[in-house]
PDB file with SEQRES, HELIX, SHEET and CRYST1 records, atoms N, CA, C and O in Angstrom:
SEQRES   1 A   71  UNK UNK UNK UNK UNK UNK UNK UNK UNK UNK UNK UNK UNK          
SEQRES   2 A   71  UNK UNK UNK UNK UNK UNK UNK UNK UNK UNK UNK UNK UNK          
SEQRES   3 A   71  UNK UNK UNK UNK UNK UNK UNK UNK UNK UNK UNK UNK UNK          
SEQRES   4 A   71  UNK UNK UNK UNK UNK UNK UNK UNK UNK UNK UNK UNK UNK          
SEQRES   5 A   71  UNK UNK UNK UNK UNK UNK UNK UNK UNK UNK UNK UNK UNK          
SEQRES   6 A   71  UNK UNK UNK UNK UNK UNK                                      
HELIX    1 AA1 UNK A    3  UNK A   11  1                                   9    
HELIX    2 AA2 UNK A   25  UNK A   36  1                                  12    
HELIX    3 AA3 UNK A   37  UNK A   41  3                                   5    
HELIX    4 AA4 UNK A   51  UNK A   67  1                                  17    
CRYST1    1.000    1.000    1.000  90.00  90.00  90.00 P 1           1          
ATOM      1  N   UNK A   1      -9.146  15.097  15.300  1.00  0.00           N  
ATOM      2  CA  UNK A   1      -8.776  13.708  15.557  1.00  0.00           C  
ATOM      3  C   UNK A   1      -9.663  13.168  16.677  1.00  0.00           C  
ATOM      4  O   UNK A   1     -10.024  13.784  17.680  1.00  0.00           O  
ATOM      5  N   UNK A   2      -9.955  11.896  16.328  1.00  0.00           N  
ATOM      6  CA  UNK A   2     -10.498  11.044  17.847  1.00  0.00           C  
ATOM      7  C   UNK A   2      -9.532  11.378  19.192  1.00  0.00           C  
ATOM      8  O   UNK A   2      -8.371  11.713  19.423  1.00  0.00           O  
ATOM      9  N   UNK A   3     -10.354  11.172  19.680  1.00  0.00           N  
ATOM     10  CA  UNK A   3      -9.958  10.733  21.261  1.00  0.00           C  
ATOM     11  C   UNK A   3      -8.484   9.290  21.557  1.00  0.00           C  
ATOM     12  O   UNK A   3      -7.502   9.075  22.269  1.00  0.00           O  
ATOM     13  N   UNK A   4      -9.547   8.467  20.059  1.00  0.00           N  
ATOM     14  CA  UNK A   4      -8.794   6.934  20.525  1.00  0.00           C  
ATOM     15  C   UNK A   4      -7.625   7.408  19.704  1.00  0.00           C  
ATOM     16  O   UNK A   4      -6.547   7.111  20.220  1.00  0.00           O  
ATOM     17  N   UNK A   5      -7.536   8.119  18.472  1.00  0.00           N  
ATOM     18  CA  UNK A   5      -5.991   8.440  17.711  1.00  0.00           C  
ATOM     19  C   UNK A   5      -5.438   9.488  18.090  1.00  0.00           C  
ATOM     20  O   UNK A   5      -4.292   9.661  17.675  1.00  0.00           O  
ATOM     21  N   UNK A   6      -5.887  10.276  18.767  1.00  0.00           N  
ATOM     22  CA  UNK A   6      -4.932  11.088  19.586  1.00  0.00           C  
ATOM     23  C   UNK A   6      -3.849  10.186  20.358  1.00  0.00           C  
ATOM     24  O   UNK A   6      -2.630  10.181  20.185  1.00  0.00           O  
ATOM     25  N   UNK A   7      -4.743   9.299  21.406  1.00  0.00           N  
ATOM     26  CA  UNK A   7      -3.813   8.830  22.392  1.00  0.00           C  
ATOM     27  C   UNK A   7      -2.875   8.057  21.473  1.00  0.00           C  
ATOM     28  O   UNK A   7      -1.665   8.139  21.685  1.00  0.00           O  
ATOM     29  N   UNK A   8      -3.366   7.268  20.407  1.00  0.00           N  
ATOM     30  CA  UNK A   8      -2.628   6.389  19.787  1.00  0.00           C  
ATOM     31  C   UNK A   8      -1.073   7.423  19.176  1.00  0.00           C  
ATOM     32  O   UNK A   8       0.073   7.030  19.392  1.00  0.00           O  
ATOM     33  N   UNK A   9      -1.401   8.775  18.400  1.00  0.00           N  
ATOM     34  CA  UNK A   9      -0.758   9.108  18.272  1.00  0.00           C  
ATOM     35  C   UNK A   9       0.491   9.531  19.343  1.00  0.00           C  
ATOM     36  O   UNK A   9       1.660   9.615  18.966  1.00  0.00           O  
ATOM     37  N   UNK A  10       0.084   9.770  20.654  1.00  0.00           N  
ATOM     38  CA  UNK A  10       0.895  10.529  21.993  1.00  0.00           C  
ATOM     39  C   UNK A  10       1.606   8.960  22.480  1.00  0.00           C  
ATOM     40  O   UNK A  10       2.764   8.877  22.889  1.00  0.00           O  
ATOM     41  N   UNK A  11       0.937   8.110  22.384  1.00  0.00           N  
ATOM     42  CA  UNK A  11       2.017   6.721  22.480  1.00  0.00           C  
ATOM     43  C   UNK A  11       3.034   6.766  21.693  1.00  0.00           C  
ATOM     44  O   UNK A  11       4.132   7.019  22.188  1.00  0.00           O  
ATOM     45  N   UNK A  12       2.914   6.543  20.354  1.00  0.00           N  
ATOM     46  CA  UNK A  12       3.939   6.100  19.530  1.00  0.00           C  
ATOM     47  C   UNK A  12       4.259   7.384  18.981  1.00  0.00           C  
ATOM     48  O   UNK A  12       4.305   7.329  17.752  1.00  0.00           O  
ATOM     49  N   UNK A  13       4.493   8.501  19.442  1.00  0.00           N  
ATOM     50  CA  UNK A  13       5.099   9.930  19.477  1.00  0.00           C  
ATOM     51  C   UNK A  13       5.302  10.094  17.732  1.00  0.00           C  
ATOM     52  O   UNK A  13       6.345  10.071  17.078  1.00  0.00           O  
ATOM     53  N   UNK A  14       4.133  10.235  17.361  1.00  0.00           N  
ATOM     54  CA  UNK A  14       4.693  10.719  16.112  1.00  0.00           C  
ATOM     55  C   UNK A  14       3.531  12.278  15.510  1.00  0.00           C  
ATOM     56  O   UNK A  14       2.479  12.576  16.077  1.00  0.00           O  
ATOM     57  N   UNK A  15       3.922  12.779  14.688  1.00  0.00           N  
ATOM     58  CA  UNK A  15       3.144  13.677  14.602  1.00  0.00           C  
ATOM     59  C   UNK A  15       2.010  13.347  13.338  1.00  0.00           C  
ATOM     60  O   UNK A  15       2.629  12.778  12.439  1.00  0.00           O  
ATOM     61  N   UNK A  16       0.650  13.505  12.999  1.00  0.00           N  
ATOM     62  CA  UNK A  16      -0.270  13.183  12.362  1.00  0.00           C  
ATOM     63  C   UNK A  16      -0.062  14.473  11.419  1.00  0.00           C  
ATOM     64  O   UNK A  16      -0.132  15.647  11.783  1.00  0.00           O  
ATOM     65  N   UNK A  17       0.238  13.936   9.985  1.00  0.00           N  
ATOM     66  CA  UNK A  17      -0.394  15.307   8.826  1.00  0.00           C  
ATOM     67  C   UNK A  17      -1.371  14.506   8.088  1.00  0.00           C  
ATOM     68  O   UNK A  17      -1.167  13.304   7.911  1.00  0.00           O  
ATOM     69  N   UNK A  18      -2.189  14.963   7.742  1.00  0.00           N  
ATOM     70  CA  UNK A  18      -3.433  14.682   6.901  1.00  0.00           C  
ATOM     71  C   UNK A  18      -3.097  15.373   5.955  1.00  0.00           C  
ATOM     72  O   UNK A  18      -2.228  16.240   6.048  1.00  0.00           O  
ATOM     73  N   UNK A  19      -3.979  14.992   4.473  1.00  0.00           N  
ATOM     74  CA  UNK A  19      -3.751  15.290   3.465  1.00  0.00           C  
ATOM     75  C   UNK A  19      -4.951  16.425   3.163  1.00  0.00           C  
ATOM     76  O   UNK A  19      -5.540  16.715   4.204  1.00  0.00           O  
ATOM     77  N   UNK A  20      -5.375  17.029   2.153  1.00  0.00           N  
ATOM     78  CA  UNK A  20      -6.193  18.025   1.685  1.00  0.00           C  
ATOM     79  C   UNK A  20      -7.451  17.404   1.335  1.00  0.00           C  
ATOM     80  O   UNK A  20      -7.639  17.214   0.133  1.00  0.00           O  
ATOM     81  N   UNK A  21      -8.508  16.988   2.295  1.00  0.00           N  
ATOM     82  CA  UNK A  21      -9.754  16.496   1.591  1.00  0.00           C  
ATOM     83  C   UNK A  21     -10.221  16.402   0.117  1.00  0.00           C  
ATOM     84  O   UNK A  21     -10.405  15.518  -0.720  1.00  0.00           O  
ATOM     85  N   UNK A  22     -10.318  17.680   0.206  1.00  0.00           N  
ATOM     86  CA  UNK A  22     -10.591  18.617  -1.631  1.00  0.00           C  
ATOM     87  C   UNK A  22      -9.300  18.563  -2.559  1.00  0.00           C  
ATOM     88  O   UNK A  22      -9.215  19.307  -3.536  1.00  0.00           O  
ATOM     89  N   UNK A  23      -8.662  17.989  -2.345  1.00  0.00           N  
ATOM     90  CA  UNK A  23      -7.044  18.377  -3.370  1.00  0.00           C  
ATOM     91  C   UNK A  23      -7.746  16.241  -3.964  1.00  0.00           C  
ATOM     92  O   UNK A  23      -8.110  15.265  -3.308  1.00  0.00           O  
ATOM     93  N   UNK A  24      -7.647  16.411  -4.844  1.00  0.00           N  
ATOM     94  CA  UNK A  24      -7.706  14.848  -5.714  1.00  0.00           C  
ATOM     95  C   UNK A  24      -6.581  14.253  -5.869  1.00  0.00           C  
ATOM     96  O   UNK A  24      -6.372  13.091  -5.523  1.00  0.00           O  
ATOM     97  N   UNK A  25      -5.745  15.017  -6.414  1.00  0.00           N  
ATOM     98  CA  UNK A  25      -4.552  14.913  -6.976  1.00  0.00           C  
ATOM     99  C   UNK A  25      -3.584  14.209  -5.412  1.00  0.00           C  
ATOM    100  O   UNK A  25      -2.802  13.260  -5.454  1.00  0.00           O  
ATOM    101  N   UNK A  26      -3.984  15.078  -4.079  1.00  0.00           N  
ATOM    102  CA  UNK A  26      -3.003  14.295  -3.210  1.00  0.00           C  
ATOM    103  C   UNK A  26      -3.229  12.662  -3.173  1.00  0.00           C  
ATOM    104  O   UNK A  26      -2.348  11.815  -3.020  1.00  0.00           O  
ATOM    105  N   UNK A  27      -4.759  12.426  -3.367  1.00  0.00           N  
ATOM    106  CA  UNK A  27      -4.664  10.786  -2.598  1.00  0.00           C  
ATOM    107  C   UNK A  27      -4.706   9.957  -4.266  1.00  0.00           C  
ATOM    108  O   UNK A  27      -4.057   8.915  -4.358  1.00  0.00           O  
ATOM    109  N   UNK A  28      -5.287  10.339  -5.212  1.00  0.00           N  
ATOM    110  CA  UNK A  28      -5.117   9.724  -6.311  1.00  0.00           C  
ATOM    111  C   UNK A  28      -4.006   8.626  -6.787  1.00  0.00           C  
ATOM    112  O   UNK A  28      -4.207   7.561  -7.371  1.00  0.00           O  
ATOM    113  N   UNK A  29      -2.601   9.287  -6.305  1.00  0.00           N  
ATOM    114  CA  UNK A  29      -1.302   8.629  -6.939  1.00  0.00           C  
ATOM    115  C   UNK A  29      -1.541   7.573  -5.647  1.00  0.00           C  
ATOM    116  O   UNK A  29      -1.892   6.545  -6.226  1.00  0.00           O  
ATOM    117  N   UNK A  30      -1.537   7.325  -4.410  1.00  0.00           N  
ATOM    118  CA  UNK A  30      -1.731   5.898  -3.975  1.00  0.00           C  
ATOM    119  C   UNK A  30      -2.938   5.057  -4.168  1.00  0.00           C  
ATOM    120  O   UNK A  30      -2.877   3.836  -4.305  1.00  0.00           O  
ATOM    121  N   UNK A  31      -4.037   5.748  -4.175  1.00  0.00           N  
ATOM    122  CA  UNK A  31      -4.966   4.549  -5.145  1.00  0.00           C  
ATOM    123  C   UNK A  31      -4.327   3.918  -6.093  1.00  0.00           C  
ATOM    124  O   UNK A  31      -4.021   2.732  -5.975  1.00  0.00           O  
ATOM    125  N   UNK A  32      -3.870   5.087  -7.822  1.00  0.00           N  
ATOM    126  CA  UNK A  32      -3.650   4.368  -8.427  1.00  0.00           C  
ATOM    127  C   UNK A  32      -2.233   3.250  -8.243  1.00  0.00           C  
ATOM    128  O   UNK A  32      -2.166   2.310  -9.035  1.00  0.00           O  
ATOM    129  N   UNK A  33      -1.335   3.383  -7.365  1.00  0.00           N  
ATOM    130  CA  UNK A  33      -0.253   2.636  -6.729  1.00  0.00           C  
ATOM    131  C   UNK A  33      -1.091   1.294  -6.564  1.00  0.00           C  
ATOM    132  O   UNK A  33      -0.966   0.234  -7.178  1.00  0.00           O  
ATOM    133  N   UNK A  34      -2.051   1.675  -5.477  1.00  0.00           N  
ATOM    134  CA  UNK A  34      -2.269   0.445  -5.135  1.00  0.00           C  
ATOM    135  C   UNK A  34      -3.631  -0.598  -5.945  1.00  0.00           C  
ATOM    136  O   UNK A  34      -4.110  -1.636  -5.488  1.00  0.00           O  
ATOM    137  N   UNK A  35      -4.044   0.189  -7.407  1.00  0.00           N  
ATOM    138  CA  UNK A  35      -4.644  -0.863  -8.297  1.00  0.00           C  
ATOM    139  C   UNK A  35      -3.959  -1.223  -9.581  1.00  0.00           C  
ATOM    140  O   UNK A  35      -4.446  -1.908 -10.480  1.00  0.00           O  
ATOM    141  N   UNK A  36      -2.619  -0.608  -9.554  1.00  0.00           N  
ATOM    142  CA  UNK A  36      -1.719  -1.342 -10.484  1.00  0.00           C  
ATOM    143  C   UNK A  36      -1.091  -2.602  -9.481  1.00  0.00           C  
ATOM    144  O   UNK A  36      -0.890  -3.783  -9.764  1.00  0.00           O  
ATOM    145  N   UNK A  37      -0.969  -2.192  -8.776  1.00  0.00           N  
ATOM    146  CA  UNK A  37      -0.217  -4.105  -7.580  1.00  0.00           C  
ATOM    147  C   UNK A  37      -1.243  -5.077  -7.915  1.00  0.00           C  
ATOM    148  O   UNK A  37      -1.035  -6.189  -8.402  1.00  0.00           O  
ATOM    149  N   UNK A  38      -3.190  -4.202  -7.398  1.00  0.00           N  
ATOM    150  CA  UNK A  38      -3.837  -5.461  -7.309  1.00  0.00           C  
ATOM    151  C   UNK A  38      -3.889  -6.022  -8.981  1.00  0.00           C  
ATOM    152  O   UNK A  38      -3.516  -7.192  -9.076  1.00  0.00           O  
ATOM    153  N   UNK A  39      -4.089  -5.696  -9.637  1.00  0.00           N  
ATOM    154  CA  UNK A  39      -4.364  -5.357 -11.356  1.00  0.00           C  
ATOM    155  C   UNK A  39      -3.035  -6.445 -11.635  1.00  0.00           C  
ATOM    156  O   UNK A  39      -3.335  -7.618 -11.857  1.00  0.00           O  
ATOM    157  N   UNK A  40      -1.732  -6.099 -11.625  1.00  0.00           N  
ATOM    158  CA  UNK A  40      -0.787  -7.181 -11.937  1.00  0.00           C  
ATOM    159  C   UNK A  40      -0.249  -8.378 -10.764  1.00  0.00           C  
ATOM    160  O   UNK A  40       0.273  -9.456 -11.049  1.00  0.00           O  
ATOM    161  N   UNK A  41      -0.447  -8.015  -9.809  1.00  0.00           N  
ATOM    162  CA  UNK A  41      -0.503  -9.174  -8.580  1.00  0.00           C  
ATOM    163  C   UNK A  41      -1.677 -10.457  -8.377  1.00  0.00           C  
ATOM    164  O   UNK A  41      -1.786 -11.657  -8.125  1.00  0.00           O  
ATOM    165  N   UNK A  42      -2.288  -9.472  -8.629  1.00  0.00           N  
ATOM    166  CA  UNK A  42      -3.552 -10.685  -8.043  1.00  0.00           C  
ATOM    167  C   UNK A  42      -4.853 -10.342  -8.813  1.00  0.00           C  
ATOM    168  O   UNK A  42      -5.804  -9.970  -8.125  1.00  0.00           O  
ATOM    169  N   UNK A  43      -5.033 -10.432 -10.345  1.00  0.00           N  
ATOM    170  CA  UNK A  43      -5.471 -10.951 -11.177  1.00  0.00           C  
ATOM    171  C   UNK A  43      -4.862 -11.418 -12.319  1.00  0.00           C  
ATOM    172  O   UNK A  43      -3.971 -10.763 -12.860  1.00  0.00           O  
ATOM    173  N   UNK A  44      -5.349 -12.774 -12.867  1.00  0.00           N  
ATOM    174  CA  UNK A  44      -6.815 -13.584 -12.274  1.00  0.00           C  
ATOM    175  C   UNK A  44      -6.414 -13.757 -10.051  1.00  0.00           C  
ATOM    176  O   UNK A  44      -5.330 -13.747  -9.469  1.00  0.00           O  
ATOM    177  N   UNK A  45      -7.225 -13.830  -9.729  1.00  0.00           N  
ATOM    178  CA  UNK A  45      -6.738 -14.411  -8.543  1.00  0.00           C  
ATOM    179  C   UNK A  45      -6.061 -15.313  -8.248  1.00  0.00           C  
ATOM    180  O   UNK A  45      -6.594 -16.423  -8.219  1.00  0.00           O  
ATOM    181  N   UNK A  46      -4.920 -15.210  -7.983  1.00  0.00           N  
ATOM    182  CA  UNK A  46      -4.092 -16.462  -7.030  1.00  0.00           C  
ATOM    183  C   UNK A  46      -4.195 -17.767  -6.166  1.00  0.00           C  
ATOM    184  O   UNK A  46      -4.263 -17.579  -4.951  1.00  0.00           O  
ATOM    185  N   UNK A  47      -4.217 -19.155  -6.649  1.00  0.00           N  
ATOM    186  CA  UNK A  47      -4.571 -20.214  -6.065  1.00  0.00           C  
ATOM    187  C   UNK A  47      -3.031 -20.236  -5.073  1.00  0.00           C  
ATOM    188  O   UNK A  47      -1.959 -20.307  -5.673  1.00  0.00           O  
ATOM    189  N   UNK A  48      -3.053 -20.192  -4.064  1.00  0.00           N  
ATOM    190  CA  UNK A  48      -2.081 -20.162  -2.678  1.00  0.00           C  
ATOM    191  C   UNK A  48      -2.596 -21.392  -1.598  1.00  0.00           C  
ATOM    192  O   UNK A  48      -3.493 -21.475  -0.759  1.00  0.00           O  
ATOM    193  N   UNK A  49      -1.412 -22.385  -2.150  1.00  0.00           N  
ATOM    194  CA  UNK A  49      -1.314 -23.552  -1.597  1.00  0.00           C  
ATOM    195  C   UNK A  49      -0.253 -23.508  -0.367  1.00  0.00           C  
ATOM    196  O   UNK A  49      -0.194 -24.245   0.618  1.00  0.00           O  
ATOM    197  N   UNK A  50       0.549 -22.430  -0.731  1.00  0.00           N  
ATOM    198  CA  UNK A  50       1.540 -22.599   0.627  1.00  0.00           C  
ATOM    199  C   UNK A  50       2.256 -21.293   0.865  1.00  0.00           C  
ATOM    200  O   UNK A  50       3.310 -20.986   0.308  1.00  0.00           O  
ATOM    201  N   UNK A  51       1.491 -20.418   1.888  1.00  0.00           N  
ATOM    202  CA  UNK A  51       1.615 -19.081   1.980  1.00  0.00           C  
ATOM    203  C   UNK A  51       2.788 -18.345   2.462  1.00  0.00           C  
ATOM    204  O   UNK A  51       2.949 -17.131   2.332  1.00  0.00           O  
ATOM    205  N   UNK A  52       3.663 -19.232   3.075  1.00  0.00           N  
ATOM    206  CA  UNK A  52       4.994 -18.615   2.958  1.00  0.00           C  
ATOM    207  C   UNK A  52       5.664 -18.373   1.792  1.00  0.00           C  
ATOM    208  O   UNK A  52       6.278 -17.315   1.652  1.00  0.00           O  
ATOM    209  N   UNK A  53       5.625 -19.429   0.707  1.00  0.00           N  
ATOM    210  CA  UNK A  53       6.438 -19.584  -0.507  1.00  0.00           C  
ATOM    211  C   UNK A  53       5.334 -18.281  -1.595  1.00  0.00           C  
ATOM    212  O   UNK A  53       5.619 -17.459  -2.466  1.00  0.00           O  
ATOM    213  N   UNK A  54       4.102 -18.698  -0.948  1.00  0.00           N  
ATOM    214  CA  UNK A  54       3.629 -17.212  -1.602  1.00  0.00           C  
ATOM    215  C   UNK A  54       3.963 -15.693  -1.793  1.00  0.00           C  
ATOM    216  O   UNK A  54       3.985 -14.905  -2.738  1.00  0.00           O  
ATOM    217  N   UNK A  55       4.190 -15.661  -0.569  1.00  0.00           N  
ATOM    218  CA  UNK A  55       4.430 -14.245   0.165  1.00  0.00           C  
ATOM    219  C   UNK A  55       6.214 -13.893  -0.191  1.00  0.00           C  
ATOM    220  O   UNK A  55       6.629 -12.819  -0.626  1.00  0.00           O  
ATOM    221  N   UNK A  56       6.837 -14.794   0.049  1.00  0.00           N  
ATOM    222  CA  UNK A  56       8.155 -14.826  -0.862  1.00  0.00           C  
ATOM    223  C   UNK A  56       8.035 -14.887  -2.394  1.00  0.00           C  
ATOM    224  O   UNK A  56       8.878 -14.234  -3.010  1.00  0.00           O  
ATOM    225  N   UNK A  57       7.230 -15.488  -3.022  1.00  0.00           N  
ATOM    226  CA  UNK A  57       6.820 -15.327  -4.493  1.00  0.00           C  
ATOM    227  C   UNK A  57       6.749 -13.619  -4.945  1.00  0.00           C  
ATOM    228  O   UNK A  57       7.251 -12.992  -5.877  1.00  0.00           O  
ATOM    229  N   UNK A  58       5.697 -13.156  -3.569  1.00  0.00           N  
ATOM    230  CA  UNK A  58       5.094 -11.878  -3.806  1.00  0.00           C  
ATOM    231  C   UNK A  58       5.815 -10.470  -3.973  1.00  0.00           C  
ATOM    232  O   UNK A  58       5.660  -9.460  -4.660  1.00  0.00           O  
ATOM    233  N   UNK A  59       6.846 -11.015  -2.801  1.00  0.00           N  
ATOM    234  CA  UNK A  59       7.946 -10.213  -2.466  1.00  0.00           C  
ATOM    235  C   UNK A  59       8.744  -9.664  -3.472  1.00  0.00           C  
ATOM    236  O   UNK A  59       8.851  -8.478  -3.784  1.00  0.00           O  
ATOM    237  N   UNK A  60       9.616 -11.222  -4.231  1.00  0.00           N  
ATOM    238  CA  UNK A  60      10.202 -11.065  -5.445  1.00  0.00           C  
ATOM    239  C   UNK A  60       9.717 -10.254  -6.410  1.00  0.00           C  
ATOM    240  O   UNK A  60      10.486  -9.398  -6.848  1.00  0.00           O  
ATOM    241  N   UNK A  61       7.975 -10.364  -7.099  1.00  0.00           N  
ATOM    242  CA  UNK A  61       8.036  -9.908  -7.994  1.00  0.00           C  
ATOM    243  C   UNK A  61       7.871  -8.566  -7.448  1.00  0.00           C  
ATOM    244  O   UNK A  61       8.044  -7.848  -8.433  1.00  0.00           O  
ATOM    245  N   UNK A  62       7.659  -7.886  -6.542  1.00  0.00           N  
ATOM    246  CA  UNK A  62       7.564  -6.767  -6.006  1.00  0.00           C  
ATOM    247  C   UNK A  62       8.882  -5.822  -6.080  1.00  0.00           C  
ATOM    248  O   UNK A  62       8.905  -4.605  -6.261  1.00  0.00           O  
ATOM    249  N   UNK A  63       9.968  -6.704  -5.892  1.00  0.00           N  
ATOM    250  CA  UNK A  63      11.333  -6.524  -5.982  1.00  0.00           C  
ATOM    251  C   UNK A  63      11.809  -6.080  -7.516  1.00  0.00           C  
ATOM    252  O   UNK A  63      12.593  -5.147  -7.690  1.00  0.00           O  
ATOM    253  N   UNK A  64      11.315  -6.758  -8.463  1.00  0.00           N  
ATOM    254  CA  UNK A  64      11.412  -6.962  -9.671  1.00  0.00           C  
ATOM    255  C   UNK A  64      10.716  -5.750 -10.470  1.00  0.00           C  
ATOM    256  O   UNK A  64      11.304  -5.146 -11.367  1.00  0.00           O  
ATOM    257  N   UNK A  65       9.461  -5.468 -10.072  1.00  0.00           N  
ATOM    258  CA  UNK A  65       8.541  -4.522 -10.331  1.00  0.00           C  
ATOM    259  C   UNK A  65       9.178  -3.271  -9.991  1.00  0.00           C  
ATOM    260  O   UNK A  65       8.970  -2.267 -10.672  1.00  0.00           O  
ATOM    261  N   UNK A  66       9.885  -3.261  -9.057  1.00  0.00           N  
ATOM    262  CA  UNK A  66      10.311  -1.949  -8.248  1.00  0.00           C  
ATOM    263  C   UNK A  66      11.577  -1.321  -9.722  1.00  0.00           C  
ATOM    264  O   UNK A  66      11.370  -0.168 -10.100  1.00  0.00           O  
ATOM    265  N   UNK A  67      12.606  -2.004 -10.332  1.00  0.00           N  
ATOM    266  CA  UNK A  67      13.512  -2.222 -10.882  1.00  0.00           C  
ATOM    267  C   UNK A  67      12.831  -1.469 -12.302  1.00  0.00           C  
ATOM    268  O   UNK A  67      13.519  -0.561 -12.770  1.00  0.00           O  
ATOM    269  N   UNK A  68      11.936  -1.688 -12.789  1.00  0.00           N  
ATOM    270  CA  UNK A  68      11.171  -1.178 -13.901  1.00  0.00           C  
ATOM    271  C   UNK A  68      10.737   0.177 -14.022  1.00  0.00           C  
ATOM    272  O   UNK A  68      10.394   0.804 -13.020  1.00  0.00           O  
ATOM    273  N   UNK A  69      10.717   0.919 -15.689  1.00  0.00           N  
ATOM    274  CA  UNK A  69      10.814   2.350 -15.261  1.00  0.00           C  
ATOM    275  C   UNK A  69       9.508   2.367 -15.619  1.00  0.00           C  
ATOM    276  O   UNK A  69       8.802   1.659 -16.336  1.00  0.00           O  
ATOM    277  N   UNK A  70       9.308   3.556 -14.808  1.00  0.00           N  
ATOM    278  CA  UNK A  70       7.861   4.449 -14.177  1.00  0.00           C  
ATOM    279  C   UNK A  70       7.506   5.355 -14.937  1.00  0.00           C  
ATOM    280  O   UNK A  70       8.028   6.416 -14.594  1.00  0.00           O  
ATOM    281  N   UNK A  71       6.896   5.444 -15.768  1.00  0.00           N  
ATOM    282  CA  UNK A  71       6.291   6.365 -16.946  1.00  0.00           C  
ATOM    283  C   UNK A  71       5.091   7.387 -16.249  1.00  0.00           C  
ATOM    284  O   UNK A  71       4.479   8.190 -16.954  1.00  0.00           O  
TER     285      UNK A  71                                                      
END                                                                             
């Protein structure tokens, strides 16, 4: 670890696990997590005229999404 995330870690007292460089399989499932959100969230891209009502828009379907089964 750095110097600067050490301390960061000894502030906010938590303990750091890292995942397996060489293991694929550990970081894979949050990539693909996070290009099914961008993939059904935000394409085509989103015209956001008023970013609170967005972000509450976002929320919902996030809410909604969550509710759906996971194959």
């Amino acid at each position: 670890m750095t110097d600067t995330f050490t301390r960061f870690v000894l502030h906010h007292k938590f303990n750091a696990i890292f995942c397996n460089p060489n293991k694929g399989q550990e970081k894979g499932s949050v990539e693909n997590k996070v290009g099914y959100q961008r993939r059904n969230f935000f394409v085509p891209v989103p015209t956001v005229t008023d970013l609170i009502q967005f972000n509450k828009d976002i929320l919902t379907r996030c809410d909604e999404d969550m509710n759906r089964e996971h194959l």
